[in-house]
N, CA, C and O atoms as a Maestro MAE file, in Angstrom:
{
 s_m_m2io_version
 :::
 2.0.0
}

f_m_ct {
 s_m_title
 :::
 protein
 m_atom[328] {
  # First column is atom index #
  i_m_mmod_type
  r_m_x_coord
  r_m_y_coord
  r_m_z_coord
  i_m_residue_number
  s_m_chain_name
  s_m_pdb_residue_name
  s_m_pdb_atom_name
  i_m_atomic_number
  :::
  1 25 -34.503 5.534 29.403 1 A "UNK " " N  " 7
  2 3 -34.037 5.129 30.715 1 A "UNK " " CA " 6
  3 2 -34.598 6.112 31.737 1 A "UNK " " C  " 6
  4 15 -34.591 7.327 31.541 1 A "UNK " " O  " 8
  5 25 -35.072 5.548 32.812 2 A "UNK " " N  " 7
  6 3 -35.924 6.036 33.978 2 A "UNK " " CA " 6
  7 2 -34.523 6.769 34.477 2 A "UNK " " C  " 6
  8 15 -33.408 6.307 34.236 2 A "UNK " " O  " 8
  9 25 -34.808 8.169 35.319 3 A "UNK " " N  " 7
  10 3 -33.966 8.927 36.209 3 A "UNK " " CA " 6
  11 2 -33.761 7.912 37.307 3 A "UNK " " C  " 6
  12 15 -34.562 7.054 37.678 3 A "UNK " " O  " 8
  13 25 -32.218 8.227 37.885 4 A "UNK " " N  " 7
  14 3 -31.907 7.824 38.933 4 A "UNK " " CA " 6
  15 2 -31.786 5.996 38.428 4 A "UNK " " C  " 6
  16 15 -31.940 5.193 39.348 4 A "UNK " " O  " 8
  17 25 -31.557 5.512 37.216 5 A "UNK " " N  " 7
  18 3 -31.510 3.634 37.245 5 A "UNK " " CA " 6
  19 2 -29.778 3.801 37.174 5 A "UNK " " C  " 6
  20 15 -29.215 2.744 37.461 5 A "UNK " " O  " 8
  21 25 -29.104 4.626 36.935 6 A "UNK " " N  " 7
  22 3 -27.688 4.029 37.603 6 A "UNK " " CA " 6
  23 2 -27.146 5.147 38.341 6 A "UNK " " C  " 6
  24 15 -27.815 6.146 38.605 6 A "UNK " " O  " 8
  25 25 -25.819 4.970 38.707 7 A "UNK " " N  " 7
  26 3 -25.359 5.561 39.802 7 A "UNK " " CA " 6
  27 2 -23.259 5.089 39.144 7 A "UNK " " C  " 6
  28 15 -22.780 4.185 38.460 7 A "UNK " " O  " 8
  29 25 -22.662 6.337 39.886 8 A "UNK " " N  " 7
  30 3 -21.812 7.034 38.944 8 A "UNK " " CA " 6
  31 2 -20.723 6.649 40.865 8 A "UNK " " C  " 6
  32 15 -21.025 7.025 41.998 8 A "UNK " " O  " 8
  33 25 -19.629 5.882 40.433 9 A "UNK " " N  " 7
  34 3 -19.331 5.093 41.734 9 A "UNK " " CA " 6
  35 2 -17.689 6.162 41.855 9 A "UNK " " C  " 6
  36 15 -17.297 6.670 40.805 9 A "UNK " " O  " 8
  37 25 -17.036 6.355 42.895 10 A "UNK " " N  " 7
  38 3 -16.386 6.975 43.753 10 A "UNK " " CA " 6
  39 2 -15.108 6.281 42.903 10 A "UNK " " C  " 6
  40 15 -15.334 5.092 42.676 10 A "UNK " " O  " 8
  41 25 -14.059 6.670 42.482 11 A "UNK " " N  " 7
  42 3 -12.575 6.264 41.998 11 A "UNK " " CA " 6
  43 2 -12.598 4.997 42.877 11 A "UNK " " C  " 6
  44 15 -13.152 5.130 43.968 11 A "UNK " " O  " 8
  45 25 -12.096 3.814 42.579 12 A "UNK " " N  " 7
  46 3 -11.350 2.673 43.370 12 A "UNK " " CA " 6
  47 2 -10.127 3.226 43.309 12 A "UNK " " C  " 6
  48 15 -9.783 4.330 42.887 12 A "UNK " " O  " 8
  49 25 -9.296 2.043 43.931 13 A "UNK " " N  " 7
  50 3 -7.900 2.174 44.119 13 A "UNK " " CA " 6
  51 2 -7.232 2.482 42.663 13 A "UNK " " C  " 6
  52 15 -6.591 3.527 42.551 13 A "UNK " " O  " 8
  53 25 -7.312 1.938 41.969 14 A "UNK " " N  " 7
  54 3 -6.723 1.721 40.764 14 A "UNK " " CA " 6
  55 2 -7.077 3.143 39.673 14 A "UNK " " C  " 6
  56 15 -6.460 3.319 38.622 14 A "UNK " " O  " 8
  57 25 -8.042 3.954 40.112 15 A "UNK " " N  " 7
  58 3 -8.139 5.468 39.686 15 A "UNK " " CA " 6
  59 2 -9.453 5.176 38.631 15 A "UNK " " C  " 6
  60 15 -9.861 6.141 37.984 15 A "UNK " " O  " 8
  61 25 -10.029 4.019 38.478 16 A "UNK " " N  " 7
  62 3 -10.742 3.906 37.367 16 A "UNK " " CA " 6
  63 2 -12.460 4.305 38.062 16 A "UNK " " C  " 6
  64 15 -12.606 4.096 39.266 16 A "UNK " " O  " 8
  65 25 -13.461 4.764 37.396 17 A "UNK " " N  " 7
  66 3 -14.521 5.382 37.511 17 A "UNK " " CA " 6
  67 2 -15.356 3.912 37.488 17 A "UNK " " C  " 6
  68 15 -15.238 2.948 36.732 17 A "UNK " " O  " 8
  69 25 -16.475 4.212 38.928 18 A "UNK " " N  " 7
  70 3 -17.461 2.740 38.303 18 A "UNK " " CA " 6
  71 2 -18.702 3.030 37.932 18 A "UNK " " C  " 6
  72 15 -19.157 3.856 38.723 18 A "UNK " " O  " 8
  73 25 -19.391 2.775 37.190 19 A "UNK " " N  " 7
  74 3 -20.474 3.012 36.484 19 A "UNK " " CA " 6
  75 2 -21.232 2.433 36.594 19 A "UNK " " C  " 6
  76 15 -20.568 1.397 36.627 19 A "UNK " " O  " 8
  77 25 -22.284 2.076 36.709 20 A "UNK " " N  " 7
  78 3 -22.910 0.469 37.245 20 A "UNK " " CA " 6
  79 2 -24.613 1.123 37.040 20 A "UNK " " C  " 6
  80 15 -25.017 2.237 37.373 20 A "UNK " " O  " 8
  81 25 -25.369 0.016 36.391 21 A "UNK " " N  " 7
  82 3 -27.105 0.167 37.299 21 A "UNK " " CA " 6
  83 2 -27.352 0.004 38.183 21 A "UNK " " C  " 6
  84 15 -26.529 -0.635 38.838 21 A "UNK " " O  " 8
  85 25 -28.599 0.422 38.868 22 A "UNK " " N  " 7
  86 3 -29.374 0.064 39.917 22 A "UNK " " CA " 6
  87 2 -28.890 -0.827 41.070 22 A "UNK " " C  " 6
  88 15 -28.488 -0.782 42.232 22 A "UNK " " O  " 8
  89 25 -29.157 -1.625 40.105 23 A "UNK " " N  " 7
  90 3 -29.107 -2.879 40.853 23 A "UNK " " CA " 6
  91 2 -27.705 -3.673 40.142 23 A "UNK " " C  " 6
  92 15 -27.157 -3.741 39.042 23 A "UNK " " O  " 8
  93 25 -27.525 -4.212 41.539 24 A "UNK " " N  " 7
  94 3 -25.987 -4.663 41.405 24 A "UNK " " CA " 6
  95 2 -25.176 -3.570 41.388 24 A "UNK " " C  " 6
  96 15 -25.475 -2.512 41.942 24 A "UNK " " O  " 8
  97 25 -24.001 -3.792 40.686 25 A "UNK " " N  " 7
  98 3 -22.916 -3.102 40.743 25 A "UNK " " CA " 6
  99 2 -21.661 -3.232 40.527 25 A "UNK " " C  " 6
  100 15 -21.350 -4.360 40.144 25 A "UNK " " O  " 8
  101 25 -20.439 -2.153 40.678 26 A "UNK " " N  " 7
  102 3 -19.028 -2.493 40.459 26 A "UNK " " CA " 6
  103 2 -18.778 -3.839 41.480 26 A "UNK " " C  " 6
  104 15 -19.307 -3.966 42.585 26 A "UNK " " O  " 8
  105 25 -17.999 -4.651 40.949 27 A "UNK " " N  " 7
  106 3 -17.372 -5.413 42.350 27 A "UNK " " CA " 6
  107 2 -15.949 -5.812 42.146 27 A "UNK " " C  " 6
  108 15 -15.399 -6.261 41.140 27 A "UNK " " O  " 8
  109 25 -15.446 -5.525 43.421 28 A "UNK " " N  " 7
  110 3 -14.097 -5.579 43.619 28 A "UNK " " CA " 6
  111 2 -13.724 -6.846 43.134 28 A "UNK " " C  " 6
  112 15 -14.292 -7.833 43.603 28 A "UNK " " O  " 8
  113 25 -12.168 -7.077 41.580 29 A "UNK " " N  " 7
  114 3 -11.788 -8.085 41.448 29 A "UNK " " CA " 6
  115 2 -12.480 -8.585 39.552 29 A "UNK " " C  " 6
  116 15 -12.124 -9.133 38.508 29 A "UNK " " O  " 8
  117 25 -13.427 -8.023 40.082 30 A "UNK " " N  " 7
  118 3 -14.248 -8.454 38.816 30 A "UNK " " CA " 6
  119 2 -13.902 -7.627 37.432 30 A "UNK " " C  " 6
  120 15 -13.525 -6.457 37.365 30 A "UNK " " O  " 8
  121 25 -14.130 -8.538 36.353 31 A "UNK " " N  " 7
  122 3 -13.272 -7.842 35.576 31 A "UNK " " CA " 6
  123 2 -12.346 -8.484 34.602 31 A "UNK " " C  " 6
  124 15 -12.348 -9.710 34.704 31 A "UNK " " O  " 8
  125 25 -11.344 -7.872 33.442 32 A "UNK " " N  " 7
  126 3 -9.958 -8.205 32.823 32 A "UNK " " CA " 6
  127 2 -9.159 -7.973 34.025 32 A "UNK " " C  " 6
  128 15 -9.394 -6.947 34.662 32 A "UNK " " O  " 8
  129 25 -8.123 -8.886 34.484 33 A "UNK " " N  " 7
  130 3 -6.692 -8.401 35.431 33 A "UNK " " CA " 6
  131 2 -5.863 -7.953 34.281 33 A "UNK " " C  " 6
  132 15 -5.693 -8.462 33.173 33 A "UNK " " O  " 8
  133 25 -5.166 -6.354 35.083 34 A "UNK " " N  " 7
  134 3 -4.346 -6.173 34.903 34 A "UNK " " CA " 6
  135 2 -3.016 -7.013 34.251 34 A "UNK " " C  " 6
  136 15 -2.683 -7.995 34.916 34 A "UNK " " O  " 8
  137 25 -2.234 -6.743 33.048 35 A "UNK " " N  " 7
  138 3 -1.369 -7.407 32.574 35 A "UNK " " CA " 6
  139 2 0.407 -6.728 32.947 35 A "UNK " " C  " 6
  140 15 1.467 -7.221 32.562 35 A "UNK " " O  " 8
  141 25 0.230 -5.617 33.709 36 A "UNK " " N  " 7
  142 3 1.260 -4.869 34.486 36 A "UNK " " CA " 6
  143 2 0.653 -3.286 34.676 36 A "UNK " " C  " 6
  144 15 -0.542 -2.993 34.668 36 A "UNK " " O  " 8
  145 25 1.906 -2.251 34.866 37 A "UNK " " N  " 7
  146 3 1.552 -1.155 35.052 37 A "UNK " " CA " 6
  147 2 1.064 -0.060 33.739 37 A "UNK " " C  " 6
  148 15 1.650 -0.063 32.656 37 A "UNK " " O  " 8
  149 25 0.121 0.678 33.995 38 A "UNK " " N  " 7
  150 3 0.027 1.736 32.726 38 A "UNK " " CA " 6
  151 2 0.598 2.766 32.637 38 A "UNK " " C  " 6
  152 15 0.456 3.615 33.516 38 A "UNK " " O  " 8
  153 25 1.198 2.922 31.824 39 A "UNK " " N  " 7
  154 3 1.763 4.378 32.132 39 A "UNK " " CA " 6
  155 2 1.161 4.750 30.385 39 A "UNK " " C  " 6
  156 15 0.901 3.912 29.522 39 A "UNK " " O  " 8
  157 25 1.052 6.532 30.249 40 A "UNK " " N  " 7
  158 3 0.603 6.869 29.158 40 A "UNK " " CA " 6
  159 2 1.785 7.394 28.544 40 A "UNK " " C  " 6
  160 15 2.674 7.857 29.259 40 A "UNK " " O  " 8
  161 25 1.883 7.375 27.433 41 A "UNK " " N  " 7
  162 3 3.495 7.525 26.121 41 A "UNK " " CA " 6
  163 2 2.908 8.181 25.177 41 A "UNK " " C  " 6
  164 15 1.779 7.954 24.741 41 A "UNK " " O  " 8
  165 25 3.771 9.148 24.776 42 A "UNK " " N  " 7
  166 3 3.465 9.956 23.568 42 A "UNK " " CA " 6
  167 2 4.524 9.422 22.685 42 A "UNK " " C  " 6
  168 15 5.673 9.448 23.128 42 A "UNK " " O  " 8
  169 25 4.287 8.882 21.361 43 A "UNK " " N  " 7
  170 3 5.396 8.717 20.802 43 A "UNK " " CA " 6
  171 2 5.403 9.116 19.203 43 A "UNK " " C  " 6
  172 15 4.568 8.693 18.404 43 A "UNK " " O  " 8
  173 25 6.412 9.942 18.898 44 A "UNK " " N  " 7
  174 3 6.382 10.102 17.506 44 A "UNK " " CA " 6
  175 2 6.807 9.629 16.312 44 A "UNK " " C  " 6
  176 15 6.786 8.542 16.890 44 A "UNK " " O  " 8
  177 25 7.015 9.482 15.689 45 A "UNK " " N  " 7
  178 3 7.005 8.257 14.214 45 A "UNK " " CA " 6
  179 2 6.840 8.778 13.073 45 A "UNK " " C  " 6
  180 15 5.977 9.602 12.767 45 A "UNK " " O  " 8
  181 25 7.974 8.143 12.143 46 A "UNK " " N  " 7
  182 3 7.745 8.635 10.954 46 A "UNK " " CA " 6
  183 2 6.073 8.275 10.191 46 A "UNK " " C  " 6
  184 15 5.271 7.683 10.914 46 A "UNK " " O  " 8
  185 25 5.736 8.567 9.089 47 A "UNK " " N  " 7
  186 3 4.138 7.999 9.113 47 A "UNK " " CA " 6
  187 2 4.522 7.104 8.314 47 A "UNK " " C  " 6
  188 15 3.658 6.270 8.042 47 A "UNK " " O  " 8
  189 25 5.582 6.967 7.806 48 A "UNK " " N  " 7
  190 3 5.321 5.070 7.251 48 A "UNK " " CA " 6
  191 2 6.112 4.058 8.096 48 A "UNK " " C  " 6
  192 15 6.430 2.961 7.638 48 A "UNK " " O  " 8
  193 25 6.444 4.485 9.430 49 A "UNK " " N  " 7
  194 3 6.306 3.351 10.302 49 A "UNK " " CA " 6
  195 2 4.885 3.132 10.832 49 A "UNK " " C  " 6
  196 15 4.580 1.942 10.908 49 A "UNK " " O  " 8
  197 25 3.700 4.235 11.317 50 A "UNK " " N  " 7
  198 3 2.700 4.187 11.333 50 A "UNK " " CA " 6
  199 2 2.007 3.270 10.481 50 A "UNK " " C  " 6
  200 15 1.244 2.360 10.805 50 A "UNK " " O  " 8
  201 25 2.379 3.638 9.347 51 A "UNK " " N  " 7
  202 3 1.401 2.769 8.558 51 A "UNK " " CA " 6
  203 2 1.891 1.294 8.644 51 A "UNK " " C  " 6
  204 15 1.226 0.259 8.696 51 A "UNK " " O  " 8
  205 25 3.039 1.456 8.645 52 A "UNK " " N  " 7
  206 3 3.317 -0.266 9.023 52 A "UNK " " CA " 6
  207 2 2.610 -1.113 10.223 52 A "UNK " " C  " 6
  208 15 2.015 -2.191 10.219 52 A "UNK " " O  " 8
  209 25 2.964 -0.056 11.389 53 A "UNK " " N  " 7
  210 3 1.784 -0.684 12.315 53 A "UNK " " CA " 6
  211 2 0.905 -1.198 12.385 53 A "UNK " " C  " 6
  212 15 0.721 -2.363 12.739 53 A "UNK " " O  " 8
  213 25 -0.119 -0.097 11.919 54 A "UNK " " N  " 7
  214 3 -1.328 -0.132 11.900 54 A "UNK " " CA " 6
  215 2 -1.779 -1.322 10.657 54 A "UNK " " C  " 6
  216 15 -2.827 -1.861 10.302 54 A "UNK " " O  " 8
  217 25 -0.958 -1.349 10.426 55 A "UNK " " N  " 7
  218 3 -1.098 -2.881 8.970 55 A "UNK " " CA " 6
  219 2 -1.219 -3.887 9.602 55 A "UNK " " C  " 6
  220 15 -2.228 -4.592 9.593 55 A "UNK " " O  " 8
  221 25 0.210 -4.176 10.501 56 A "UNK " " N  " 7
  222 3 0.340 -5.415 11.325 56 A "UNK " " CA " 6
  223 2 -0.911 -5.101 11.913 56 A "UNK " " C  " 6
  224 15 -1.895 -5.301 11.201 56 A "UNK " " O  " 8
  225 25 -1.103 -4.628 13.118 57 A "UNK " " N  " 7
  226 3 -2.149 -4.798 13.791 57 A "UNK " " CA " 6
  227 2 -3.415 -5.231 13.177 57 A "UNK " " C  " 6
  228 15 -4.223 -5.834 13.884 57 A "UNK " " O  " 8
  229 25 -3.671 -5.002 11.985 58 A "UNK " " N  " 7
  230 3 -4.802 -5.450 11.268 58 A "UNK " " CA " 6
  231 2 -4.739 -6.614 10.613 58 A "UNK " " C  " 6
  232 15 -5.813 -6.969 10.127 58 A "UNK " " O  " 8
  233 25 -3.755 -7.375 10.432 59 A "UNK " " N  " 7
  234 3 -3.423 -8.306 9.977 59 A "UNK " " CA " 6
  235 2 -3.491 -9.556 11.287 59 A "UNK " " C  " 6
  236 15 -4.026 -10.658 11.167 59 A "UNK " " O  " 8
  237 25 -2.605 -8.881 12.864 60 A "UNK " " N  " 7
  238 3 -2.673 -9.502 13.568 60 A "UNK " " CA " 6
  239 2 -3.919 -9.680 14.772 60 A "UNK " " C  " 6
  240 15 -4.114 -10.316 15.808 60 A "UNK " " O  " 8
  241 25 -4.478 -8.870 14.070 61 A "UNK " " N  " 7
  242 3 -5.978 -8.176 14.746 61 A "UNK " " CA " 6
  243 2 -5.765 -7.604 16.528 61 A "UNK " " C  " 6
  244 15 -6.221 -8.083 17.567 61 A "UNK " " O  " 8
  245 25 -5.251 -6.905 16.388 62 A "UNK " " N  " 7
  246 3 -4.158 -6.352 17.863 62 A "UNK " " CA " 6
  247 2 -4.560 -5.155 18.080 62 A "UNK " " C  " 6
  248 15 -5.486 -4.805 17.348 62 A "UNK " " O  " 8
  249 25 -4.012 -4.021 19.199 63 A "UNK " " N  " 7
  250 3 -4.032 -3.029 19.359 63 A "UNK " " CA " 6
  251 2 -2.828 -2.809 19.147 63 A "UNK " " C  " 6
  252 15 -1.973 -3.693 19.102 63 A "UNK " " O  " 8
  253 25 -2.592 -1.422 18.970 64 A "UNK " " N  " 7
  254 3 -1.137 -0.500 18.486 64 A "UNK " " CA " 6
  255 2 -1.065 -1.026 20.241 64 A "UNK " " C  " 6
  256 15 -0.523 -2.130 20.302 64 A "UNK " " O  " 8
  257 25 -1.358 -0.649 21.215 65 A "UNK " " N  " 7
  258 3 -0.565 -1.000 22.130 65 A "UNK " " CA " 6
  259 2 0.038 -2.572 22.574 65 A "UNK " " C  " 6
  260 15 1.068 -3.033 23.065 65 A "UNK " " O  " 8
  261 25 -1.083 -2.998 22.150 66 A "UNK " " N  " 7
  262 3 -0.671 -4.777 21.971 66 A "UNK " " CA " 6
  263 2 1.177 -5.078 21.363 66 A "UNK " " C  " 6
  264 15 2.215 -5.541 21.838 66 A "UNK " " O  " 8
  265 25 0.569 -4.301 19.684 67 A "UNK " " N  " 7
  266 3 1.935 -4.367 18.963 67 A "UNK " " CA " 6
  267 2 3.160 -4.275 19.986 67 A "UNK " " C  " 6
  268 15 3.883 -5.170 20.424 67 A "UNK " " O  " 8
  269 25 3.154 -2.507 20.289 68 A "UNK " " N  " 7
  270 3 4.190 -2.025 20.692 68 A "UNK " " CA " 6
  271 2 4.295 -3.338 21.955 68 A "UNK " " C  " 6
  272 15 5.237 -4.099 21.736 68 A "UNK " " O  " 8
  273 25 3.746 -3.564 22.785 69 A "UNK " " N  " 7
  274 3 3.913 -4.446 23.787 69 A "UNK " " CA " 6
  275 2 5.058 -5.464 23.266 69 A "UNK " " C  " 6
  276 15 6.192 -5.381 23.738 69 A "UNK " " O  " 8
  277 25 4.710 -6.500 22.209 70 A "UNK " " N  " 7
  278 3 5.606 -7.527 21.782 70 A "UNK " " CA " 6
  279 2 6.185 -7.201 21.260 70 A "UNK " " C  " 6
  280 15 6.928 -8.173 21.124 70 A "UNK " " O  " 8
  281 25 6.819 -6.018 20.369 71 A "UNK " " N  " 7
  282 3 8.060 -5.730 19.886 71 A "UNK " " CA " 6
  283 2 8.584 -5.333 20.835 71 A "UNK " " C  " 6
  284 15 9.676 -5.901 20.843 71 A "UNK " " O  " 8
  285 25 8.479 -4.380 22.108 72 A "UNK " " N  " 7
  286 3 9.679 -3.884 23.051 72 A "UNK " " CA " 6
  287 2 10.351 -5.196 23.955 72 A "UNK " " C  " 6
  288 15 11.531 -5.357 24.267 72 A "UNK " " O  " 8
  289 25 9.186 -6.053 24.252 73 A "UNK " " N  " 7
  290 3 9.425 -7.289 24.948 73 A "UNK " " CA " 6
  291 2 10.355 -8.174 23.986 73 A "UNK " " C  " 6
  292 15 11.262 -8.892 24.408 73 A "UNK " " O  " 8
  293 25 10.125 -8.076 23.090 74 A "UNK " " N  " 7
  294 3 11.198 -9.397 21.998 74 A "UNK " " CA " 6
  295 2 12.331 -8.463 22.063 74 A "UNK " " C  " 6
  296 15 13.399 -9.028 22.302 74 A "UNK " " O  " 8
  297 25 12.402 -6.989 21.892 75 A "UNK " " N  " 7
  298 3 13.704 -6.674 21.436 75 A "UNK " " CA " 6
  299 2 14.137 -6.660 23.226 75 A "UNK " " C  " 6
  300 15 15.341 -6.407 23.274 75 A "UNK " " O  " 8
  301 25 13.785 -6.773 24.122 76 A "UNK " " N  " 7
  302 3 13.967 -6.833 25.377 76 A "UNK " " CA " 6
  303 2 15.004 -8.521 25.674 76 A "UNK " " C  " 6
  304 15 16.197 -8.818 25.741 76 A "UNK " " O  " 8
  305 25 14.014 -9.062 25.750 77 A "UNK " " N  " 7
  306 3 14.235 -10.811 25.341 77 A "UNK " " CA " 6
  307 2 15.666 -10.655 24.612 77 A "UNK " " C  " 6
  308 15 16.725 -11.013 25.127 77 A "UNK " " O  " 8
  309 25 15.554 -10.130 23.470 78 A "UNK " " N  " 7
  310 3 16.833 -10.409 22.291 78 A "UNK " " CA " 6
  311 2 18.208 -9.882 23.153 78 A "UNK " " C  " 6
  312 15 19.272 -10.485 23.018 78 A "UNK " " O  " 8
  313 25 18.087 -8.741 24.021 79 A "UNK " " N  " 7
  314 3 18.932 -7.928 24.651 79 A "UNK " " CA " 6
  315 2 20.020 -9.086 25.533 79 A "UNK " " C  " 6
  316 15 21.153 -9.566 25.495 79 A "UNK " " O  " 8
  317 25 18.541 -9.107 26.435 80 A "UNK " " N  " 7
  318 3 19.143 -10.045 27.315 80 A "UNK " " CA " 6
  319 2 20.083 -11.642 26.856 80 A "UNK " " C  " 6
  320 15 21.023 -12.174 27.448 80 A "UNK " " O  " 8
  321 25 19.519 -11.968 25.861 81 A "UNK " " N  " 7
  322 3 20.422 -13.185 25.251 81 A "UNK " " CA " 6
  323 2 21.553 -12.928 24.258 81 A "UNK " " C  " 6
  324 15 21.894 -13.852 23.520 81 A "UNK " " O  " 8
  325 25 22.215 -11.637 24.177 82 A "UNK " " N  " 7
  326 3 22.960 -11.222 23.752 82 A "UNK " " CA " 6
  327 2 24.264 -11.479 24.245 82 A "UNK " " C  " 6
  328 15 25.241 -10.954 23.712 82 A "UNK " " O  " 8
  :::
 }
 m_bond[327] {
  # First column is bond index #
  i_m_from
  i_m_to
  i_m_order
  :::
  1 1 2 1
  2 2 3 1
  3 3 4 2
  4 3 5 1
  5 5 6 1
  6 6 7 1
  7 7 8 2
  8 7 9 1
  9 9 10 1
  10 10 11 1
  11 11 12 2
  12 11 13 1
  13 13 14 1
  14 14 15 1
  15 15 16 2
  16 15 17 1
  17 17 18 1
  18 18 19 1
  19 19 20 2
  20 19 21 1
  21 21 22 1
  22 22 23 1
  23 23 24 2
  24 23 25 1
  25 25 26 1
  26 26 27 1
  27 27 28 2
  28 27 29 1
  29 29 30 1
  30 30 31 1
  31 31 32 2
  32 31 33 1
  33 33 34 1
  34 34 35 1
  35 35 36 2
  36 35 37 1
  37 37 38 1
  38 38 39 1
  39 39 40 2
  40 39 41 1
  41 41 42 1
  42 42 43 1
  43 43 44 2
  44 43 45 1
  45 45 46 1
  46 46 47 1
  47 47 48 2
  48 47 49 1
  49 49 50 1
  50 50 51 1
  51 51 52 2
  52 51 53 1
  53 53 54 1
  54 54 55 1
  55 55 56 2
  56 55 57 1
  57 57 58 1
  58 58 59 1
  59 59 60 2
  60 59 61 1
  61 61 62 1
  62 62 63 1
  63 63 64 2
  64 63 65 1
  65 65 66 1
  66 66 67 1
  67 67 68 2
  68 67 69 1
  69 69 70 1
  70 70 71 1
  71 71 72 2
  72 71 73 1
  73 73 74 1
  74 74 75 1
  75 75 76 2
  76 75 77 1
  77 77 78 1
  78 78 79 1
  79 79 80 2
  80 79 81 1
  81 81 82 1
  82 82 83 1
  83 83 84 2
  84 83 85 1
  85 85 86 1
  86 86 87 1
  87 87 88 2
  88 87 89 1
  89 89 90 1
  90 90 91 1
  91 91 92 2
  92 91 93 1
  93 93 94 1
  94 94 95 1
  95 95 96 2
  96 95 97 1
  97 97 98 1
  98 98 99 1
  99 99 100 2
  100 99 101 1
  101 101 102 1
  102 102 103 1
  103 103 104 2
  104 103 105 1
  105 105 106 1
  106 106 107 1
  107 107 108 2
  108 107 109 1
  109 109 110 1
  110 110 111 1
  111 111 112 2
  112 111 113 1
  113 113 114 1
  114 114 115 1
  115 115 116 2
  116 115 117 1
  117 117 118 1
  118 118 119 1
  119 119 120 2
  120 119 121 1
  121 121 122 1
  122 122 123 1
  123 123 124 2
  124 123 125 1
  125 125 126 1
  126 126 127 1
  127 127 128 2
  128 127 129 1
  129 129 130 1
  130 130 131 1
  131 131 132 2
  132 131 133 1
  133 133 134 1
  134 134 135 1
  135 135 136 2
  136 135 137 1
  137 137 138 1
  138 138 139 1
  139 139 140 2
  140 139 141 1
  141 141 142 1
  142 142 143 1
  143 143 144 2
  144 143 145 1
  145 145 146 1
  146 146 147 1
  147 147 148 2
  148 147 149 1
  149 149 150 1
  150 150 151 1
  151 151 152 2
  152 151 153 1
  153 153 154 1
  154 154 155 1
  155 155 156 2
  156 155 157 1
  157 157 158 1
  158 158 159 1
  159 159 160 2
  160 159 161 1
  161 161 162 1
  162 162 163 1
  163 163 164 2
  164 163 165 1
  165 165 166 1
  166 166 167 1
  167 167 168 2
  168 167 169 1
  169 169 170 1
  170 170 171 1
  171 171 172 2
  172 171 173 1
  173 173 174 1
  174 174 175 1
  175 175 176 2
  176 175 177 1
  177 177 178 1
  178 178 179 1
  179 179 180 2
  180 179 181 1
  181 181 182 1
  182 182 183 1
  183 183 184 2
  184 183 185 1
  185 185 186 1
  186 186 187 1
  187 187 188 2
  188 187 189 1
  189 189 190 1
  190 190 191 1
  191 191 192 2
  192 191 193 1
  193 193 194 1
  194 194 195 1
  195 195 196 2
  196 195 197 1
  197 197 198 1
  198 198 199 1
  199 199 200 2
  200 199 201 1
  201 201 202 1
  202 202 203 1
  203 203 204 2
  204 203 205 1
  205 205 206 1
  206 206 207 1
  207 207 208 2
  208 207 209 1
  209 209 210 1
  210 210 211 1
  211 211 212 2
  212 211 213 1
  213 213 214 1
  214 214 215 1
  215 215 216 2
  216 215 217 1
  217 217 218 1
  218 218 219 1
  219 219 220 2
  220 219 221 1
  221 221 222 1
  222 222 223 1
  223 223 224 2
  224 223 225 1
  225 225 226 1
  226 226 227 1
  227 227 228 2
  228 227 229 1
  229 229 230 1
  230 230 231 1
  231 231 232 2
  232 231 233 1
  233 233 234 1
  234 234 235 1
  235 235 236 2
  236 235 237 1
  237 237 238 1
  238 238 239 1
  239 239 240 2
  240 239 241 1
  241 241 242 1
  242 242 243 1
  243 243 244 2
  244 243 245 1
  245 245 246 1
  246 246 247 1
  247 247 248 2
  248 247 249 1
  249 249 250 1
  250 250 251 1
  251 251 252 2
  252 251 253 1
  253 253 254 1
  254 254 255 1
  255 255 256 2
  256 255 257 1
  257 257 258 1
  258 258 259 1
  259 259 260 2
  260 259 261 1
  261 261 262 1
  262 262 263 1
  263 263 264 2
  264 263 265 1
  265 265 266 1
  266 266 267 1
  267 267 268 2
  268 267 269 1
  269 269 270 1
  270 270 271 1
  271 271 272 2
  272 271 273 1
  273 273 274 1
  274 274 275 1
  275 275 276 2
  276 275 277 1
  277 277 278 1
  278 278 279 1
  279 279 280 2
  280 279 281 1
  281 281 282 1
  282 282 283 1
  283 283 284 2
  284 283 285 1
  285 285 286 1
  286 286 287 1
  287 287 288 2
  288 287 289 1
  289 289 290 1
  290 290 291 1
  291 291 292 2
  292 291 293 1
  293 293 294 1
  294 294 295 1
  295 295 296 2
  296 295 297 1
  297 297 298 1
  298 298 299 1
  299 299 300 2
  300 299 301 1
  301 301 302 1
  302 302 303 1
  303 303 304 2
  304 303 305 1
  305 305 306 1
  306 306 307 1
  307 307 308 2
  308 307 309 1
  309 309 310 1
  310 310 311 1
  311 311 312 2
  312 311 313 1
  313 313 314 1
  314 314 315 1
  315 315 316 2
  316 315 317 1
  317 317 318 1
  318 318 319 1
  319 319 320 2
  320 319 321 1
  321 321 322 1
  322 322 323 1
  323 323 324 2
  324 323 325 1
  325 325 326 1
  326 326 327 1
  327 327 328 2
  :::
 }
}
């Protein structure tokens, strides 16, 4: 790759870095939308709930955050119809 074929773009709103070639570029909108807010979680676990996870997820072909997503939401869901 020739010097200077991309260019290293200024934070948007959303804090994310744009990266882009030459020609063309980041554009506002474009993209996956957002599915809510991110926040980052440290969470600790016995390791054979881990491994359970990481099973499902491979089974359901998911991300650990995917997972965690629909289990807090169902046991959320379940709460509320309680």
């Amino acid at each position: 790759m020739k010097e200077n074929q991309f260019k290293l773009g200024v934070p948007s709103d959303d804090g994310q870095v744009s990266f882009a070639f030459r020609q063309g570029g980041a554009r506002k909108g474009a993209g996956r939308k957002a599915i809510g807010v991110t926040r980052k979680l440290s969470l600790t676990l016995p390791a054979k709930v881990w491994d359970e996870l990481e099973a499902a997820c491979a089974v359901l072909q998911c991300s650990r955050s995917e997972a965690i997503r629909e289990i807090m939401e169902a046991y959320f869901h379940h709460q509320r119809e309680a």
